[in-house]
N, CA and C atoms as a LAMMPS dump frame, in Angstrom:
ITEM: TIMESTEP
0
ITEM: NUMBER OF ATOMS
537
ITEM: BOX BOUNDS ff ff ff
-5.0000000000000000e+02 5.0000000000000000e+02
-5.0000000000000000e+02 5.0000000000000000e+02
-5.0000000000000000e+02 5.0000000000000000e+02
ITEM: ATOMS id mol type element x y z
1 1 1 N -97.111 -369.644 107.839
2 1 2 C -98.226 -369.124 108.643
3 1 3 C -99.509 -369.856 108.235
4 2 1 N -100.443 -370.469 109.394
5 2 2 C -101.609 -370.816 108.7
6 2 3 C -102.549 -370.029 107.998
7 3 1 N -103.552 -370.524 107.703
8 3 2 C -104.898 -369.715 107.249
9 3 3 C -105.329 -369.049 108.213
10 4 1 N -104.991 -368.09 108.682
11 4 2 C -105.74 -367.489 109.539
12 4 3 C -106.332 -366.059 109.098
13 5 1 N -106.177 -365.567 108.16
14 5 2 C -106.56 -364.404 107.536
15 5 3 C -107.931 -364.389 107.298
16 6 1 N -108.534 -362.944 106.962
17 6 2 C -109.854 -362.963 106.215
18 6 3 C -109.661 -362.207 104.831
19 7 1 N -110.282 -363.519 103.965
20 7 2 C -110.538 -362.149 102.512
21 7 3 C -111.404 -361.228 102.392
22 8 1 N -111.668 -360.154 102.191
23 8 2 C -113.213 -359.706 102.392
24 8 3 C -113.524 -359.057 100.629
25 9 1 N -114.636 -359.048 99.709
26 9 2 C -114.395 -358.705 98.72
27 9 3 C -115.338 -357.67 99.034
28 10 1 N -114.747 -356.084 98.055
29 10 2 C -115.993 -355.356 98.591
30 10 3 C -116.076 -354.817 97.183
31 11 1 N -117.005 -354.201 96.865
32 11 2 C -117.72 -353.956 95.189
33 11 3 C -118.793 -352.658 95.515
34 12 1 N -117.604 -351.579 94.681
35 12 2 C -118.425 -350.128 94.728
36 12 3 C -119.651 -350.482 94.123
37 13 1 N -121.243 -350.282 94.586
38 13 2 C -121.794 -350.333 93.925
39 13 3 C -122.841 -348.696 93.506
40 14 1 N -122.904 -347.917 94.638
41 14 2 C -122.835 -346.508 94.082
42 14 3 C -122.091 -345.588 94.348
43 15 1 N -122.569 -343.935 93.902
44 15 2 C -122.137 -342.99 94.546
45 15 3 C -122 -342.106 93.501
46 16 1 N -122.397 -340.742 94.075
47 16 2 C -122.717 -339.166 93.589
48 16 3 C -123.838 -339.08 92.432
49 17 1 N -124.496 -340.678 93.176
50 17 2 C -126.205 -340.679 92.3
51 17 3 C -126.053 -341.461 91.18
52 18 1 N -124.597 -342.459 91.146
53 18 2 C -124.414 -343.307 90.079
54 18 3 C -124.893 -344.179 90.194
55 19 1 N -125.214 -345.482 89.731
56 19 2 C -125.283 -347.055 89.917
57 19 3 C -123.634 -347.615 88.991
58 20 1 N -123.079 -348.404 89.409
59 20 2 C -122.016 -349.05 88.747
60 20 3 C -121.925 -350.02 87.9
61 21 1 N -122.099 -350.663 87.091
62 21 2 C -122.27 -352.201 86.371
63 21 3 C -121.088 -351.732 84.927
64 22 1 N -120.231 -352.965 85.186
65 22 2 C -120.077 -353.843 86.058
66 22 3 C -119.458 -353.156 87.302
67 23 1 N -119.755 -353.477 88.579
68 23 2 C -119.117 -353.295 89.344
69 23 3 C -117.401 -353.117 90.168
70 24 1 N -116.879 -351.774 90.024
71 24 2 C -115.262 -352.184 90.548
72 24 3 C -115.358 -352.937 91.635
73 25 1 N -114.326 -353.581 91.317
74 25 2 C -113.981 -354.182 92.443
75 25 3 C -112.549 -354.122 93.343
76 26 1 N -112.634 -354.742 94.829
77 26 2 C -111.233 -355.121 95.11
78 26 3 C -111.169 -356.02 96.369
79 27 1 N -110.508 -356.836 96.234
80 27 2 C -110.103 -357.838 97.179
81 27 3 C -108.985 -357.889 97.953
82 28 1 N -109.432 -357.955 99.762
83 28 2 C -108.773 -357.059 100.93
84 28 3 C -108.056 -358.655 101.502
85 29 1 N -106.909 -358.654 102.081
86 29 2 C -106.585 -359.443 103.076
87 29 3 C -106.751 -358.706 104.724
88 30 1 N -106.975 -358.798 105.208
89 30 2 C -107.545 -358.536 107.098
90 30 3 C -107.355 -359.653 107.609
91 31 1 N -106.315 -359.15 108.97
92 31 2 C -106.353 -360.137 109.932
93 31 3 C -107.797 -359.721 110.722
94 32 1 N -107.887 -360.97 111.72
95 32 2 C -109.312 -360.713 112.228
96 32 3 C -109.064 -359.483 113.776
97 33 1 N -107.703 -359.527 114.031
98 33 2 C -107.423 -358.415 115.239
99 33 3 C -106.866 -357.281 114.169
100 34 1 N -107.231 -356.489 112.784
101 34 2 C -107.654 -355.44 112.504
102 34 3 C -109.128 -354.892 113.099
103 35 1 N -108.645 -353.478 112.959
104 35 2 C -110.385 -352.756 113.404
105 35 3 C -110.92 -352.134 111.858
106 36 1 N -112.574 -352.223 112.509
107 36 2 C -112.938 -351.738 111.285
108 36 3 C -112.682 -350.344 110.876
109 37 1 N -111.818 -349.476 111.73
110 37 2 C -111.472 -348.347 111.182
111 37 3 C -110.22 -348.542 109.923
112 38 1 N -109.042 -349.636 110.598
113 38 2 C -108.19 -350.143 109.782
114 38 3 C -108.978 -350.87 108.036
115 39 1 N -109.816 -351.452 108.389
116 39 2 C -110.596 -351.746 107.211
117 39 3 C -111.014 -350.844 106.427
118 40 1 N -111.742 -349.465 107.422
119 40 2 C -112.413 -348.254 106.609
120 40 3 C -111.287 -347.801 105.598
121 41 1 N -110.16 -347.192 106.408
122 41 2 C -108.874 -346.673 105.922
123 41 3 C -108.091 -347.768 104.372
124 42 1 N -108.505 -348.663 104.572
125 42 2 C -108.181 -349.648 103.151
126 42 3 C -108.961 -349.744 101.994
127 43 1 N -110.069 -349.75 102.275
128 43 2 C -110.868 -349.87 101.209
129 43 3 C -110.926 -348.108 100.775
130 44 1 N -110.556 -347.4 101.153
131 44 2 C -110.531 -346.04 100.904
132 44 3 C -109.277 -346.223 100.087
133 45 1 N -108.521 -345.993 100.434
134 45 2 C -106.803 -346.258 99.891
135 45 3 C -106.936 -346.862 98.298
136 46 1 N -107.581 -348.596 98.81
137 46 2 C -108.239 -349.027 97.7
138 46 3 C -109.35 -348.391 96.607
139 47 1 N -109.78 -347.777 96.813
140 47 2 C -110.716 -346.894 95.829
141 47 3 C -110.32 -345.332 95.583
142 48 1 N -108.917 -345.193 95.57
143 48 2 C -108.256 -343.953 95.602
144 48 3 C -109.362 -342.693 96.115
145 49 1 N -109.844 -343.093 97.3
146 49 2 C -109.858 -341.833 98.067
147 49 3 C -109.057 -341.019 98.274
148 50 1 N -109.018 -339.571 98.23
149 50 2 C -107.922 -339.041 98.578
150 50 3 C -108.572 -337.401 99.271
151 51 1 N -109.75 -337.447 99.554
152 51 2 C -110.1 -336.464 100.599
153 51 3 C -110.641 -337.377 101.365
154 52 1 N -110.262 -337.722 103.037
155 52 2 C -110.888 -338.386 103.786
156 52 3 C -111.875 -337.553 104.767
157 53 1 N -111.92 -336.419 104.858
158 53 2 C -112.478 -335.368 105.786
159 53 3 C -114.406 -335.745 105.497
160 54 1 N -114.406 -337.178 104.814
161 54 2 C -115.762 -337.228 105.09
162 54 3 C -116.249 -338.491 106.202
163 55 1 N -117.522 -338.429 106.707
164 55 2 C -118.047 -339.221 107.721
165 55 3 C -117.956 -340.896 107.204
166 56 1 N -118.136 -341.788 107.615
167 56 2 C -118.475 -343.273 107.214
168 56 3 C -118.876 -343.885 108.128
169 57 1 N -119.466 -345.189 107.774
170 57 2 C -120.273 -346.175 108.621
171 57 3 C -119.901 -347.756 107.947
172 58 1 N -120.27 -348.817 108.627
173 58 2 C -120.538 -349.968 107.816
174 58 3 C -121.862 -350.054 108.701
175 59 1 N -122.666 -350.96 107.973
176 59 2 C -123.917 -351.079 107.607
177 59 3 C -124.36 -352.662 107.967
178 60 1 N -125.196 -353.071 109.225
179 60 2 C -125.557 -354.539 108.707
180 60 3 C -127.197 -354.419 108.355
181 61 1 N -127.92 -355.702 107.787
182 61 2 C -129.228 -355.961 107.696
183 61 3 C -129.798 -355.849 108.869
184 62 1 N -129.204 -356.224 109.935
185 62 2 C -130.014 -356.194 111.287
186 62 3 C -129.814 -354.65 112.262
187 63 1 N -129.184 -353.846 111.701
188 63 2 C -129.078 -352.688 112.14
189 63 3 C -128.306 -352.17 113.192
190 64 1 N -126.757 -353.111 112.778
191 64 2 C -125.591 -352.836 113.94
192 64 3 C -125.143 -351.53 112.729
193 65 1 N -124.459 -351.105 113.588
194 65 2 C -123.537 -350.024 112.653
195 65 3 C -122.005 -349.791 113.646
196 66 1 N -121.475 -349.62 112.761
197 66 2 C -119.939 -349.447 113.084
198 66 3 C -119.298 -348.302 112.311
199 67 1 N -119.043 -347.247 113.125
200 67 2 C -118.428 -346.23 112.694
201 67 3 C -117.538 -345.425 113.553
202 68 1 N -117.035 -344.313 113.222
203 68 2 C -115.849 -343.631 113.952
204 68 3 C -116.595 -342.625 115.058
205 69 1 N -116.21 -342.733 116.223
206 69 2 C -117.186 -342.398 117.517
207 69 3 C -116.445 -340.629 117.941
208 70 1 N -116.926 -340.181 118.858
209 70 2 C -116.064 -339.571 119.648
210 70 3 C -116.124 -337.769 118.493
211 71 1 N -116.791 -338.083 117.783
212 71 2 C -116.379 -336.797 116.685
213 71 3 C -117.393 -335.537 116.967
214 72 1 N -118.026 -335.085 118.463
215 72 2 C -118.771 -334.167 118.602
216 72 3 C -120.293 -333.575 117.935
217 73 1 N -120.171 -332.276 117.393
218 73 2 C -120.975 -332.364 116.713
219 73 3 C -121.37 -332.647 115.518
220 74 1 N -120.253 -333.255 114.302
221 74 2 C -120.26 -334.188 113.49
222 74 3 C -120.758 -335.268 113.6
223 75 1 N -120.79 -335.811 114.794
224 75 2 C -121.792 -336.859 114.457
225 75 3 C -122.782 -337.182 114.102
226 76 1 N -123.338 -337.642 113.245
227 76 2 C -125.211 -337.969 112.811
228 76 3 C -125.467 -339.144 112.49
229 77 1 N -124.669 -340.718 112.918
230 77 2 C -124.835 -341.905 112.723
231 77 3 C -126.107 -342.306 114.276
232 78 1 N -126.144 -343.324 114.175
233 78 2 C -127.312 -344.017 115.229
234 78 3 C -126.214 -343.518 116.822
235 79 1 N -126.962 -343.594 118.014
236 79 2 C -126.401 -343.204 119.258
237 79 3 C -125.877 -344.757 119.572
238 80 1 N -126.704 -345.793 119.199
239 80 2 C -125.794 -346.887 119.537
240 80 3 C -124.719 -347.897 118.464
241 81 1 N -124.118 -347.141 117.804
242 81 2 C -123.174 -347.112 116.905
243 81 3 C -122.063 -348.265 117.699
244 82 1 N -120.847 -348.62 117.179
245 82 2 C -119.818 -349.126 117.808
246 82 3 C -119.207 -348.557 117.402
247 83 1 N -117.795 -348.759 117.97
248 83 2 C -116.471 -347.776 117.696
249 83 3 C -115.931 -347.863 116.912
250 84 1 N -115.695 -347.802 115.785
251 84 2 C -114.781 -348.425 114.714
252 84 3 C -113.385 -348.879 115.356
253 85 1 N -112.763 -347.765 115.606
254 85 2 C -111.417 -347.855 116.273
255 85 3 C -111.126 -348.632 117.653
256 86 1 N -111.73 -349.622 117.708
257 86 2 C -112.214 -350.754 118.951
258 86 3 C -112.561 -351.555 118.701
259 87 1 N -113.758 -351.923 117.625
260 87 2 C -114.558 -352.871 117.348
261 87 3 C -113.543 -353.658 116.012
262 88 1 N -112.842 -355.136 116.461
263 88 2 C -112.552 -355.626 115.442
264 88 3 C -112.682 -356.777 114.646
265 89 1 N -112.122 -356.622 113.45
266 89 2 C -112.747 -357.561 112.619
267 89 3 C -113.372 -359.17 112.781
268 90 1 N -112.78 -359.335 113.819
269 90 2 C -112.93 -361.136 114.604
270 90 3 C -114.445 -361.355 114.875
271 91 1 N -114.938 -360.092 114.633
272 91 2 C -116.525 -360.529 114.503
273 91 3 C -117.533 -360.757 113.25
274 92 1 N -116.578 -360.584 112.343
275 92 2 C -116.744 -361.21 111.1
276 92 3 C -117.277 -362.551 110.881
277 93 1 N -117.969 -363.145 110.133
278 93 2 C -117.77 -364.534 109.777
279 93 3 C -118.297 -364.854 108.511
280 94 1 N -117.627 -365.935 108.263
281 94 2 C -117.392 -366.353 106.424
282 94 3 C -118.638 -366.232 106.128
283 95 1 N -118.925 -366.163 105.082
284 95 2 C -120.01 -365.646 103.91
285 95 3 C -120.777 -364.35 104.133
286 96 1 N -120.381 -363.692 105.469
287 96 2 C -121.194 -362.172 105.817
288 96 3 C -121.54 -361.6 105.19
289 97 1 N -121.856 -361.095 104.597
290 97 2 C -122.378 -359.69 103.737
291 97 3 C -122.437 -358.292 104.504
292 98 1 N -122.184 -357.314 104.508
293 98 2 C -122.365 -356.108 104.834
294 98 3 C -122.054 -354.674 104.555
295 99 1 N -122.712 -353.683 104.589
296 99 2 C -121.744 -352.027 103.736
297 99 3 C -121.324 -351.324 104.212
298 100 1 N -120.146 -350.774 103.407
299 100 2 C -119.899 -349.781 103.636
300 100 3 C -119.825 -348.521 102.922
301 101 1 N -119.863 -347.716 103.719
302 101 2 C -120.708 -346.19 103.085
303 101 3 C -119.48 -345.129 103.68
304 102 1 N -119.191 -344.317 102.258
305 102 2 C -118.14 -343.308 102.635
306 102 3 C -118.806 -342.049 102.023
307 103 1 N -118.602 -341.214 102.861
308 103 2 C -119.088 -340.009 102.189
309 103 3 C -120.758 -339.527 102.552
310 104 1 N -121.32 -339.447 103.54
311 104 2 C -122.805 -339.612 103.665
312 104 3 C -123.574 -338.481 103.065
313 105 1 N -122.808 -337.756 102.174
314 105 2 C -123.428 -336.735 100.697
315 105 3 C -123.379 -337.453 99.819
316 106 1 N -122.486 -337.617 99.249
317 106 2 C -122.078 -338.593 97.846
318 106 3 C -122.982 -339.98 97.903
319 107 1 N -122.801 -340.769 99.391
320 107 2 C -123.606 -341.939 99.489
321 107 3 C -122.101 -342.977 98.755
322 108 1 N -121.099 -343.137 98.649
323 108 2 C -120.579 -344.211 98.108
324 108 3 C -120.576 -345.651 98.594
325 109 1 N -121.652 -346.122 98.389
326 109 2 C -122.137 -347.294 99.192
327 109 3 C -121.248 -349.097 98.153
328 110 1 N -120.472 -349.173 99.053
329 110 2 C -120.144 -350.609 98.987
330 110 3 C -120.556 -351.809 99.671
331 111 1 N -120.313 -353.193 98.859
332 111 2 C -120.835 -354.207 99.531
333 111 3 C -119.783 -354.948 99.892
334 112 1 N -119.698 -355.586 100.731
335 112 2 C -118.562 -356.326 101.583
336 112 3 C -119.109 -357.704 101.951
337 113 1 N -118.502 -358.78 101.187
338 113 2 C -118.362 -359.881 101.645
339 113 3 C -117.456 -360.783 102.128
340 114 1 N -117.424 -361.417 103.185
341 114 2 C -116.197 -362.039 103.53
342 114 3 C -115.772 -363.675 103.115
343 115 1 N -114.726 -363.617 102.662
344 115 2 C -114.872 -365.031 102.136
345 115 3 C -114.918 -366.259 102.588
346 116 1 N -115.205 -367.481 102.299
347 116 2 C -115.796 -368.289 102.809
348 116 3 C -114.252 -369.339 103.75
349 117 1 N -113.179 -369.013 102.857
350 117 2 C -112.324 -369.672 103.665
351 117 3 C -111.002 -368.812 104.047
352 118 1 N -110.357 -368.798 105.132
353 118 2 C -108.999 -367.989 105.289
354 118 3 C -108.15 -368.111 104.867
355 119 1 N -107.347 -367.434 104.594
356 119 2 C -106.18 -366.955 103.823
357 119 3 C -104.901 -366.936 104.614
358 120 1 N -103.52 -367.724 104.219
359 120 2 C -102.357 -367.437 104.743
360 120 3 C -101.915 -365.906 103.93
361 121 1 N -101.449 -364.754 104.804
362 121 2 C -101.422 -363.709 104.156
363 121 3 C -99.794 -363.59 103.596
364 122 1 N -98.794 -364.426 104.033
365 122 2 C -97.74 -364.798 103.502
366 122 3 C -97.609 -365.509 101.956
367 123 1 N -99.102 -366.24 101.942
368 123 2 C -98.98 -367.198 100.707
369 123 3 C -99.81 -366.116 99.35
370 124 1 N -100.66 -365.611 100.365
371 124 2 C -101.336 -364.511 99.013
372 124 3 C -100.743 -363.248 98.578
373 125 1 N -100.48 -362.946 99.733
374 125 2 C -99.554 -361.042 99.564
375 125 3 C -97.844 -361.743 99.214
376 126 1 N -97.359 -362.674 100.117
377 126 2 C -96.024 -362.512 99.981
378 126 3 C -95.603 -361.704 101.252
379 127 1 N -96.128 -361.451 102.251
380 127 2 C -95.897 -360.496 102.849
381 127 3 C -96.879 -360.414 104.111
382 128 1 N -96.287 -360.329 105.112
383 128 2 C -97.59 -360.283 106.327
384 128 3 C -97.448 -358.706 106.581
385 129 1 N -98.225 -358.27 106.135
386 129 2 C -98.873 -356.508 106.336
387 129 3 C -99.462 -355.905 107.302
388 130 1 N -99.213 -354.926 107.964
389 130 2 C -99.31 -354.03 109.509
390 130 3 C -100.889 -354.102 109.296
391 131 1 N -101.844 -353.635 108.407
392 131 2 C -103.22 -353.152 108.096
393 131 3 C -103.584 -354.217 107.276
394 132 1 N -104.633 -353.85 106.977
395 132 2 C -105.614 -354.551 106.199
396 132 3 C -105.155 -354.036 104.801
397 133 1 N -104.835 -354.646 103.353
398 133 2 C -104.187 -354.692 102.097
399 133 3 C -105.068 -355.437 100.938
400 134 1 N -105.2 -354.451 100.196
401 134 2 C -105.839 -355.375 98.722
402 134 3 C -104.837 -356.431 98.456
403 135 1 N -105.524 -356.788 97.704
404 135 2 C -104.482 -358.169 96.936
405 135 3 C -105.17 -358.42 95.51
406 136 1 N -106.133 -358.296 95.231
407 136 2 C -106.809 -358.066 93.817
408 136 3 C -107.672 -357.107 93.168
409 137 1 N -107.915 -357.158 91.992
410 137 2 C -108.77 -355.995 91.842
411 137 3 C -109.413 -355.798 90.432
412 138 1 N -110.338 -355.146 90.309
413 138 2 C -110.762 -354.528 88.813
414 138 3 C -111.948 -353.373 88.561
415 139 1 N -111.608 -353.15 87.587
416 139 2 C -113.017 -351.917 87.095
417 139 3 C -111.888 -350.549 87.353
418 140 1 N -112.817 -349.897 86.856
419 140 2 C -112.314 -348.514 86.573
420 140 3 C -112.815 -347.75 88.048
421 141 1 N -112.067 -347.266 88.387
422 141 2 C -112.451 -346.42 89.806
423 141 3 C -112.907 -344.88 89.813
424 142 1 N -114.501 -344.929 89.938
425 142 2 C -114.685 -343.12 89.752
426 142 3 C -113.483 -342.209 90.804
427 143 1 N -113.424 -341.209 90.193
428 143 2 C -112.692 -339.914 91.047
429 143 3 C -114.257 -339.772 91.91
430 144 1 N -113.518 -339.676 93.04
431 144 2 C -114.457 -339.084 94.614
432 144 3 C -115.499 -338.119 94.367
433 145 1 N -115.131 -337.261 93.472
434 145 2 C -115.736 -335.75 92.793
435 145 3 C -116.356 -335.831 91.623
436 146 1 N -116.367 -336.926 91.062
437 146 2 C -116.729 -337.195 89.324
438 146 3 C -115.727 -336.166 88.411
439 147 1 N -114.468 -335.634 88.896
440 147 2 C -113.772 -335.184 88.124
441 147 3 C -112.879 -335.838 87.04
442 148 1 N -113.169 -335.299 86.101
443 148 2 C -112.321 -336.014 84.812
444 148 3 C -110.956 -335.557 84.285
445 149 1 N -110.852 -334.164 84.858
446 149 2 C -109.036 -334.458 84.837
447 149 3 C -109.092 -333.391 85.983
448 150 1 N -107.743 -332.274 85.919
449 150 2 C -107.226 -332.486 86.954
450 150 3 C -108.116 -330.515 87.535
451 151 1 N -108.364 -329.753 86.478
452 151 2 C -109.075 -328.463 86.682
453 151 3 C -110.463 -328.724 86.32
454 152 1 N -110.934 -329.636 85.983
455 152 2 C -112.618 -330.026 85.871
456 152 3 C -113.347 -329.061 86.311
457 153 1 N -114.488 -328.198 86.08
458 153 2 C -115.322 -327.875 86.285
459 153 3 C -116.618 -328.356 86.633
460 154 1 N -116.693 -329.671 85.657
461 154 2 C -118.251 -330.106 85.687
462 154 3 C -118.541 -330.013 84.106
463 155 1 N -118.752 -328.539 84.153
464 155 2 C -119.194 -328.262 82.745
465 155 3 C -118.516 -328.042 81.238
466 156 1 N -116.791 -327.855 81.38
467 156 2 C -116.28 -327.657 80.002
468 156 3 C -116.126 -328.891 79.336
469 157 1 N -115.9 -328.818 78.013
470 157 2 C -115.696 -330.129 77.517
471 157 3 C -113.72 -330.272 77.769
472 158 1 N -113.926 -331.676 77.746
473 158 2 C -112.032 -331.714 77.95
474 158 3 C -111.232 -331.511 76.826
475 159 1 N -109.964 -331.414 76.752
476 159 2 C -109.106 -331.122 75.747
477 159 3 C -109.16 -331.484 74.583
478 160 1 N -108.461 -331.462 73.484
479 160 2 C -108.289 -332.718 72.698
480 160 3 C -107.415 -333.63 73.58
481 161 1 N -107.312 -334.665 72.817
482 161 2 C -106.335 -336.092 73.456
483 161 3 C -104.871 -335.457 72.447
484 162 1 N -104.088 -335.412 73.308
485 162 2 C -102.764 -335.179 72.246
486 162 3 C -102.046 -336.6 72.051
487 163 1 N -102.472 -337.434 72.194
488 163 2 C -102.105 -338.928 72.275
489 163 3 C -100.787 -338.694 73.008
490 164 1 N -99.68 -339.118 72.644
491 164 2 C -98.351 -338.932 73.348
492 164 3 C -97.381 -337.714 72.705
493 165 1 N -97.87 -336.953 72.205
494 165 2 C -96.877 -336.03 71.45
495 165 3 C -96.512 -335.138 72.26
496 166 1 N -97.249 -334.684 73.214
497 166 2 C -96.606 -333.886 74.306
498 166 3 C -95.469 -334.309 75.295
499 167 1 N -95.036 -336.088 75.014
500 167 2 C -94.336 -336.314 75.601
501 167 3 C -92.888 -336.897 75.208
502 168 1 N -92.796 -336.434 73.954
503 168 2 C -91.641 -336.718 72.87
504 168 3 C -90.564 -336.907 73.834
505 169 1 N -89.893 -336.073 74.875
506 169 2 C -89.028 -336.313 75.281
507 169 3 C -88.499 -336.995 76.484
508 170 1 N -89.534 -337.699 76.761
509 170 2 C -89.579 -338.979 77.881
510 170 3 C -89.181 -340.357 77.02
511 171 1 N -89.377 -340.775 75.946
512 171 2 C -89.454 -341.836 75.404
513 171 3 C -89.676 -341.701 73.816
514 172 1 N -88.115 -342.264 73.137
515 172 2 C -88.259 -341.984 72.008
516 172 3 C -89.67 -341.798 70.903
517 173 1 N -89.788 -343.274 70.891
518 173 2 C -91.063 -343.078 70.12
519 173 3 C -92.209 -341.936 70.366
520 174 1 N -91.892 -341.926 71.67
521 174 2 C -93.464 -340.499 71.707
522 174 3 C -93.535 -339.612 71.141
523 175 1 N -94.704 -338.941 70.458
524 175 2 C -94.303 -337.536 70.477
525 175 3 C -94.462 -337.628 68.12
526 176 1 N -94.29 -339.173 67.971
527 176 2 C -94.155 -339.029 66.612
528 176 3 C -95.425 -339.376 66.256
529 177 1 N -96.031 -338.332 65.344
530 177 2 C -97.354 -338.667 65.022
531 177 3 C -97.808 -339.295 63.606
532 178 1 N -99.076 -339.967 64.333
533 178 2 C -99.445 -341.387 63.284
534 178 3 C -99.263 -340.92 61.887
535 179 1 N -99.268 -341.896 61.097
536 179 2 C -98.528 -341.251 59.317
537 179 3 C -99.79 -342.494 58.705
């Protein structure tokens, strides 16, 4: 398959009033006949979203916006918005810059750049993929909620660390403590 792909790199840079440094990251393969809803839905996936029941947009400097239409009185993006689920990626072009924003409480504002040359998605994934698919990545990924384990409050302090001793019987060595 030729180069016909787009890379796009996008880099959490806030959210729930954080700033990030260094920045997570992750790097998307997109064909250019994905939509940017297919894009929204990846980079979510990619940043282990896992409540989607919130609003989003992408964001340019010149004040296009692209987001999910049709949602009644939920809506509160600009009236001349585009469709996400219509509008697709083929209007991209190499070195773009632009954000995207999940969550319009939280604010989880990412930056999205597209890369400068295309990608055979056979030669990078191994695999030509239905959607839009990471292919690289790094940094530590906040939980959506700033939760730190799994009954978080906010306010208790967390457990001790039992290192692996609670798990003696998955795997020999576990479970035997340091001497």
């Amino acid at each position: 398959m030729s180069r016909t792909w787009l890379s796009i790199r996008v880099e959490l840079v806030s959210g729930l009033a954080d700033q990030f440094w260094p920045r997570p990251g992750r790097i998307l393969a997109a064909s250019r006949t994905h939509t940017f809803e297919q894009l929204a839905n990846a980079i979510d996936d990619a940043f282990a979203r896992w409540d989607r029941s919130h609003l989003w947009a992408f964001l340019w400097p010149d004040g296009t916006r692209i987001e999910r239409l049709g949602l009644g009185d939920l809506e509160v993006g600009q009236d001349e918005a585009l469709d996400a689920s219509s509008t697709r990626l083929s209007r991209l072009s190499p070195g773009e810059r632009f954000l995207y924003e999940f969550d319009f409480g939280d604010s989880w504002m990412h930056v999205c750049t597209v890369g400068e040359e295309r990608i055979d998605p056979g030669e990078t994934l191994g695999i030509v993929p239905a959607k839009p698919l990471p292919y690289w990545g790094w940094g530590a990924i906040p939980d959506q909620y700033g939760r730190r384990w799994e009954d978080d409050d906010g306010e208790s302090d967390p457990r001790p660390d039992p290192g692996t001793n609670d798990l003696e019987d998955l795997l020999p060595p576990w479970g035997r403590s340091e001497e």
